[in-house]
Structures are given as C-alpha cells and as structure tokens.
Z-matrix of the N, CA and C atoms (Angstrom, degrees):
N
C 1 1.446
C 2 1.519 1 107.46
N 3 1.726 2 122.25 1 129.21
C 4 1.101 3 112.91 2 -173.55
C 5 1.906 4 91.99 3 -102.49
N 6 1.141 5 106.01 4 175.69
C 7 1.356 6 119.25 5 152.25
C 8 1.277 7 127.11 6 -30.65
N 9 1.719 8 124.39 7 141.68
C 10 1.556 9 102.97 8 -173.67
C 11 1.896 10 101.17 9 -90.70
N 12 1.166 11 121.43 10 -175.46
C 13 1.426 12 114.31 11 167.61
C 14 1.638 13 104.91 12 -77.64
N 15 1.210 14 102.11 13 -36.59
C 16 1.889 15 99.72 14 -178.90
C 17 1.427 16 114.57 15 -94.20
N 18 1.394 17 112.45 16 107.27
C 19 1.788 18 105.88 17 -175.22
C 20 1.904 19 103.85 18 -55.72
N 21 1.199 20 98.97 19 -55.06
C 22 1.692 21 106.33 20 -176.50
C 23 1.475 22 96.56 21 -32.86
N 24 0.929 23 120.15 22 -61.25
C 25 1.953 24 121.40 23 -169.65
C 26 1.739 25 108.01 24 -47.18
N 27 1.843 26 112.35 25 -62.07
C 28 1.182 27 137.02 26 -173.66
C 29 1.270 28 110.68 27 -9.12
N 30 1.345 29 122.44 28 -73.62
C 31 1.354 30 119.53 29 -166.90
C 32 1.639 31 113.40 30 -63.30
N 33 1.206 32 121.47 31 -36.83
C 34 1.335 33 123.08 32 -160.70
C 35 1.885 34 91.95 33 -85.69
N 36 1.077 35 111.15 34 -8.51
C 37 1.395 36 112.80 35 167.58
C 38 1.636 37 122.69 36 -62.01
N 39 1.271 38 128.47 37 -42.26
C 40 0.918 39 167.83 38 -173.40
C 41 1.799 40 122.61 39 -60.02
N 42 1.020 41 109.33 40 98.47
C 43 1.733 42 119.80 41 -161.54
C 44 1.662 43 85.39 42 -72.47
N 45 1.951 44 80.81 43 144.16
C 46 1.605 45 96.40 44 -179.96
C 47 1.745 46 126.27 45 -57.74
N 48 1.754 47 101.42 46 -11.16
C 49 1.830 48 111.17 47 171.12
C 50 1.543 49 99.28 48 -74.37
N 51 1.248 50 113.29 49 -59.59
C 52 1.704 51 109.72 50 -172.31
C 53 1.778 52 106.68 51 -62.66
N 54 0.980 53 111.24 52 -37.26
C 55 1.797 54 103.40 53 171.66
C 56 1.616 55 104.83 54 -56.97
N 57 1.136 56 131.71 55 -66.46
C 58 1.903 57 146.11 56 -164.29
C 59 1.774 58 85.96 57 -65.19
N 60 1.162 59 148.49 58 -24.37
C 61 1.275 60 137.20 59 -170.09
C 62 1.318 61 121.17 60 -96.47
N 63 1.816 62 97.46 61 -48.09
C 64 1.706 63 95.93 62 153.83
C 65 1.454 64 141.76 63 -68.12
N 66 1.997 65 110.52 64 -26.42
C 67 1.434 66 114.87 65 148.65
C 68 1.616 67 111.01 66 -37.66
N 69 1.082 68 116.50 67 -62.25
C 70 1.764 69 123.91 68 -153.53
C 71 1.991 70 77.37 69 -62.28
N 72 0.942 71 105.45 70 -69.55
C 73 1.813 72 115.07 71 -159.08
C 74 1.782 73 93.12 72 -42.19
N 75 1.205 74 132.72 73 -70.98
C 76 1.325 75 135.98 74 -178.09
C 77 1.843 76 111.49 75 -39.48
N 78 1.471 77 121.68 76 -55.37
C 79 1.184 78 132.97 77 -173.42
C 80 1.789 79 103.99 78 -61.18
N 81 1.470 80 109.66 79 -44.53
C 82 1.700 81 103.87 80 -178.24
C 83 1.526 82 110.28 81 -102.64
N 84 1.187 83 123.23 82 16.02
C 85 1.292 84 128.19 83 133.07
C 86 1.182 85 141.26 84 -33.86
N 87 1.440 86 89.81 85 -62.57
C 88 1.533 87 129.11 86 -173.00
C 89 1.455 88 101.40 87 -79.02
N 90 1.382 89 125.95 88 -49.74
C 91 1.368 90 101.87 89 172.78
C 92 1.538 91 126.01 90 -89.98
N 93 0.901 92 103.24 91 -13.75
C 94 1.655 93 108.29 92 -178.65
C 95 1.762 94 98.74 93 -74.19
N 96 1.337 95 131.24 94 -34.87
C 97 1.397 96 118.26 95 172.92
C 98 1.592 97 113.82 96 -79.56
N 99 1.646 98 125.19 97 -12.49
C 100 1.437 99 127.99 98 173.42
C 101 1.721 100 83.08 99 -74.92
N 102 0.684 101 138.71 100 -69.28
C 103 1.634 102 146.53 101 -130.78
C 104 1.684 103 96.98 102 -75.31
N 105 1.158 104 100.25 103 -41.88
C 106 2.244 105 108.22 104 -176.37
C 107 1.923 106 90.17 105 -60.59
N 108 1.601 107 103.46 106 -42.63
C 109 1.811 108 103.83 107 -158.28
C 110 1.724 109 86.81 108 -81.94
N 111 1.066 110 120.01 109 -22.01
C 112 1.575 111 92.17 110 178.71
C 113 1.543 112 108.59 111 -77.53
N 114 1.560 113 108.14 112 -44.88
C 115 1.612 114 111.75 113 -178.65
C 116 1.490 115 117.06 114 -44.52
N 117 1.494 116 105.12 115 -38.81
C 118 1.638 117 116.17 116 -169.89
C 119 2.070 118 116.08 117 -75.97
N 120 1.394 119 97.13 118 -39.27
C 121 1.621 120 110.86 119 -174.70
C 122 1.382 121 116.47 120 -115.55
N 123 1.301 122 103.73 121 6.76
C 124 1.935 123 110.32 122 171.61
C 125 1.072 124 97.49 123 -125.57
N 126 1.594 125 116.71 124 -72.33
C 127 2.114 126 109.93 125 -153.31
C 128 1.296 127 91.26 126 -63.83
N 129 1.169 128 116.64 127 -69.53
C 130 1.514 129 109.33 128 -149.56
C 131 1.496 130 128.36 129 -46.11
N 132 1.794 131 113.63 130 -47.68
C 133 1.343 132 127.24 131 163.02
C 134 1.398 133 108.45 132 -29.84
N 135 1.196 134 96.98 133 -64.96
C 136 1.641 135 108.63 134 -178.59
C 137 1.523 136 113.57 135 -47.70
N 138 1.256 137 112.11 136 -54.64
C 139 1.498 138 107.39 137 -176.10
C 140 1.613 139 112.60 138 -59.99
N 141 1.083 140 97.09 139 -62.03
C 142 1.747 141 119.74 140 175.09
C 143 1.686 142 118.08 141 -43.62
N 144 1.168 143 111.88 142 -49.67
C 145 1.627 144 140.04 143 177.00
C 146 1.158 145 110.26 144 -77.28
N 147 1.153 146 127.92 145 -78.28
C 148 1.667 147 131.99 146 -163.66
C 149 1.369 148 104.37 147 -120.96
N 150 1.350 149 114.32 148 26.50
C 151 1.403 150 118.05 149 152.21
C 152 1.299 151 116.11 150 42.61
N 153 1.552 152 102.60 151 50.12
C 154 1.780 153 117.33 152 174.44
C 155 1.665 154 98.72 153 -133.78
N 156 1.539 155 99.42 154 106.06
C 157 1.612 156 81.84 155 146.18
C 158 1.249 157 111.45 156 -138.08
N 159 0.919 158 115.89 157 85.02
C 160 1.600 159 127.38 158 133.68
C 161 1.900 160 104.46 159 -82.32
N 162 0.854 161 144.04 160 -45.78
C 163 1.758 162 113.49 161 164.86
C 164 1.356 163 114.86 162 -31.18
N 165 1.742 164 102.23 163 -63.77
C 166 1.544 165 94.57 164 -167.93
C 167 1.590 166 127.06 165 -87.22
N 168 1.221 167 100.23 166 28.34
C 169 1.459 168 124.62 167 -164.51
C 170 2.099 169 84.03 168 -82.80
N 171 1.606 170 97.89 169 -54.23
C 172 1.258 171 92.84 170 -171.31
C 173 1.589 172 112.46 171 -101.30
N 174 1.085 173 113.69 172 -41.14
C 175 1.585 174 112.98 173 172.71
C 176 1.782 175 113.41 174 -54.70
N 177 0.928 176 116.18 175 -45.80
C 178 1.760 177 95.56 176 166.56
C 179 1.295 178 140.17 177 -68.93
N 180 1.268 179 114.36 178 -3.22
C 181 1.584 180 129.27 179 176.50
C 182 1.485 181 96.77 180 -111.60
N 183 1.351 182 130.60 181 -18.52
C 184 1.323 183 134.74 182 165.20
C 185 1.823 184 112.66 183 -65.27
N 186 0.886 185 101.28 184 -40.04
C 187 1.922 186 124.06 185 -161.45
C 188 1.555 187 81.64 186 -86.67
N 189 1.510 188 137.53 187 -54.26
C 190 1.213 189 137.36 188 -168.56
C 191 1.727 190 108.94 189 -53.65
N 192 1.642 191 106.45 190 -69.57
C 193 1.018 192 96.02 191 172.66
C 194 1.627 193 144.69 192 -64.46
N 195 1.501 194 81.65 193 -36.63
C 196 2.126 195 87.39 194 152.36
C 197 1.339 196 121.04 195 -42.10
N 198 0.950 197 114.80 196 -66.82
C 199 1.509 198 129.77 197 171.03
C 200 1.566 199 111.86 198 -33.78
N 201 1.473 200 150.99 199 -52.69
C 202 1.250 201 160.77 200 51.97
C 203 1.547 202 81.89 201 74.20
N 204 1.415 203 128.10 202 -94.79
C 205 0.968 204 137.70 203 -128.42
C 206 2.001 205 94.35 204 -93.78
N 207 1.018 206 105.23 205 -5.76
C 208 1.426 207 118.91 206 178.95
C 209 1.494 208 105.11 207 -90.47
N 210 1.197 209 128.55 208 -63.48
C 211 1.669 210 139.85 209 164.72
C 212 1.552 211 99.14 210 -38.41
N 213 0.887 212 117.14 211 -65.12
C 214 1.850 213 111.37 212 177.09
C 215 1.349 214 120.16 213 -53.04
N 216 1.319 215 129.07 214 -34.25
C 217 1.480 216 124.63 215 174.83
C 218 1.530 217 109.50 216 -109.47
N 219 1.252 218 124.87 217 4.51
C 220 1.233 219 149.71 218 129.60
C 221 2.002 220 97.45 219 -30.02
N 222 1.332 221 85.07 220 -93.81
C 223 1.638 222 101.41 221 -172.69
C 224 1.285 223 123.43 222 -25.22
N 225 1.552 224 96.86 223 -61.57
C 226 1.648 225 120.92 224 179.00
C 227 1.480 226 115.00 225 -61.30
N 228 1.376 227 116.84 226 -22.48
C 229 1.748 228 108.31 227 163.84
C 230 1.154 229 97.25 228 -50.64
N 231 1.790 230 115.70 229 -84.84
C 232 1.479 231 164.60 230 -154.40
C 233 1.493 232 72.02 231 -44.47
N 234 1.506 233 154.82 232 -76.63
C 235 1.201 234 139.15 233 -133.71
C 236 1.872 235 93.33 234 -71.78
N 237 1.430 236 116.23 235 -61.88
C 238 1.477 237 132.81 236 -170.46
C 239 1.173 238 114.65 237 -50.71
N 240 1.647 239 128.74 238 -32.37
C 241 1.481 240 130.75 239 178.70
C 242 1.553 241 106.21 240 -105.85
N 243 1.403 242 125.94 241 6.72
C 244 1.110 243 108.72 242 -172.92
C 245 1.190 244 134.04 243 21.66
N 246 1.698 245 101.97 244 75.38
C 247 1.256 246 106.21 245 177.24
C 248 1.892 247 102.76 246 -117.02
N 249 1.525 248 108.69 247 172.44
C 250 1.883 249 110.72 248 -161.86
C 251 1.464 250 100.25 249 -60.07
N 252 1.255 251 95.93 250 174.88
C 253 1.431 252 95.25 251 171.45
C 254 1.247 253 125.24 252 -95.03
N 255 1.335 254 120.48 253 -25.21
C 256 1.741 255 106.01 254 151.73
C 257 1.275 256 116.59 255 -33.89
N 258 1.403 257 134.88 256 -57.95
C 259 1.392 258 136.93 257 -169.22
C 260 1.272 259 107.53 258 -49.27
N 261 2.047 260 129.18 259 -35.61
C 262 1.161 261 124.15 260 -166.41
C 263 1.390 262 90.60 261 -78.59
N 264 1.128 263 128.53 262 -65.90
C 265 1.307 264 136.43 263 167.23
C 266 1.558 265 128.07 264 -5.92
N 267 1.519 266 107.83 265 -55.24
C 268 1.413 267 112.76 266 176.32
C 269 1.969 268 105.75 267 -85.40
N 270 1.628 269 85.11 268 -30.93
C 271 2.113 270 70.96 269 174.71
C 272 1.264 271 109.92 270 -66.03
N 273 1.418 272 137.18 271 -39.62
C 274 1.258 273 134.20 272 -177.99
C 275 1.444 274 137.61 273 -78.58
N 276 1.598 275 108.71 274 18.21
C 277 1.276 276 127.78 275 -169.72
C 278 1.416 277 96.45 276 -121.16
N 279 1.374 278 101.10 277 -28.47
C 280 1.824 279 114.26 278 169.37
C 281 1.555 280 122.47 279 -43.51
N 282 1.300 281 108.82 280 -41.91
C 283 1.544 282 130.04 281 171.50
C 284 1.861 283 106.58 282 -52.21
N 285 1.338 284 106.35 283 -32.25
C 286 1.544 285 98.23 284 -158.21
C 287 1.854 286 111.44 285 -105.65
N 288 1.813 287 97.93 286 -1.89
C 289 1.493 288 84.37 287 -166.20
C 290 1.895 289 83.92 288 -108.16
N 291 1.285 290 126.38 289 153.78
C 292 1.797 291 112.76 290 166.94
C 293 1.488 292 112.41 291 -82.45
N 294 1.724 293 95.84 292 146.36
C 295 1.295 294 141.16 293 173.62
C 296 1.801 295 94.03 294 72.76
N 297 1.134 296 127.12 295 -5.11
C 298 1.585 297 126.24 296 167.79
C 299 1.570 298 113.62 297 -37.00
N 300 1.866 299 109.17 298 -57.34
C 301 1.307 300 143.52 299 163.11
C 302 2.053 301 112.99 300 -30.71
N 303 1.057 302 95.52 301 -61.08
C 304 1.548 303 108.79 302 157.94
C 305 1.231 304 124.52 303 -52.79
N 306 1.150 305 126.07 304 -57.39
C 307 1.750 306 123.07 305 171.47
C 308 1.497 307 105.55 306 -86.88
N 309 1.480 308 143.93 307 -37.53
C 310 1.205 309 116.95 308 164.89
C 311 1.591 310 129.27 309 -40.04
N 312 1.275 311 119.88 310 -10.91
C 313 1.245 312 125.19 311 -141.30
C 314 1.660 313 94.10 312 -128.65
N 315 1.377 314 101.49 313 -44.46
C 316 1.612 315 95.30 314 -176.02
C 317 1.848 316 99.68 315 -72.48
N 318 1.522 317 110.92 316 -41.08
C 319 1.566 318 96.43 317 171.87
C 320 1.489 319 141.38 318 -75.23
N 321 1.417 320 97.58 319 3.01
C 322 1.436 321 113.44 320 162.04
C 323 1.474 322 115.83 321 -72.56
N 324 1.303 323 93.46 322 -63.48
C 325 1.869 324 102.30 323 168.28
C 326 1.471 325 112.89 324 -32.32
N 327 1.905 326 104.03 325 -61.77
C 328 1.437 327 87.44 326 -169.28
C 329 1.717 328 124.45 327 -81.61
N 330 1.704 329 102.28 328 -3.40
C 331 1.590 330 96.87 329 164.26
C 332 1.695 331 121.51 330 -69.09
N 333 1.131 332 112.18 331 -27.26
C 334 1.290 333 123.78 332 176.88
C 335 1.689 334 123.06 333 -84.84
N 336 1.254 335 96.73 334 -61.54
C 337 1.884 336 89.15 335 163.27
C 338 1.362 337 114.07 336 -104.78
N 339 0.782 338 133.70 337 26.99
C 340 1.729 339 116.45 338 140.82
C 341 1.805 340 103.00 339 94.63
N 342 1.733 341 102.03 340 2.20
C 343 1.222 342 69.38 341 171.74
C 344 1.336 343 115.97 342 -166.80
C-alpha cells in the first residue's frame, strides 16, 4: 500500500488490521528505542564504569526480548501493507541503532496516516 494522494483521506483509508498493527508497531517502537537508550547511556556505563551490572543484568535481556517483540509487529505491519522487503529489513534494523526507532516509526505513521 502506497500513500494516498490526499493525506486528509489517508487514515480513514485504512482497514481496521492495518490501523491495530500500526498501533502495536508505533507503541513497541517507542519502547524498544527508550530501552536500547537506557541499555546504551545507563546499564552499560554503569557496568563498564563503575563496575555494576546489576542494571544491565536486567535491561539487556529486557531490550532483547523487547526487541523480539518489535520484529513481530515489525512483520505484521510489513505483512498487512505489503510493503518490499528491504523496507522490512531497514524497519527492523531500526530497533538496533538509537533514536533510528523514533523516526522509523514517526515516518511510517506519516506514510500511512497522512500526517
């Protein structure tokens, strides 16, 4: 599914599976890129630095399985809009680099609803 020409229209375009798929896709977005920036600028320092990890004791197996759970509703867009598979490809690589997760996600939104 590409973009409509009229954003105003866009969303109401949009079957109630591809709406419930991009909610899920937008919501673990959002945490799977909080969760990489905590792993990256809290646990690790800590572990590495002050030689504590108990942060990353739990935040990296936390971020792992988030992540997990990101590739799956990842998919389920990518399956519902039939879009290429590079595209799944580059959304799902989005998860691993920081704040990538954030703009993959806000420009998904706005290819899809318009805005």
């Amino acid at each position: 599914m590409t973009s409509p020409a009229d954003p105003a229209t866009a969303s109401s375009q949009l079957t109630p599976a591809v709406r419930g798929a991009l909610t899920r896709y937008r919501v673990i977005a959002y945490i799977v890129g909080v969760m990489l920036l905590l792993l990256l600028f809290v646990a690790m320092p800590l572990k590495y630095l002050a030689d504590n990890p108990a942060v990353m004791n739990v935040v990296g197996p936390l971020h792992g399985f988030l992540y997990v759970v990101y590739l799956l509703a990842t998919f389920d867009l990518f399956r519902r809009v039939r879009w290429t598979l590079p595209r799944l490809v580059l959304m799902a690589v989005a998860g691993t680099i920081p704040f990538l997760s954030f703009y993959a996600e806000r420009r998904t939104t706005h290819e899809l609803l318009g805005r």
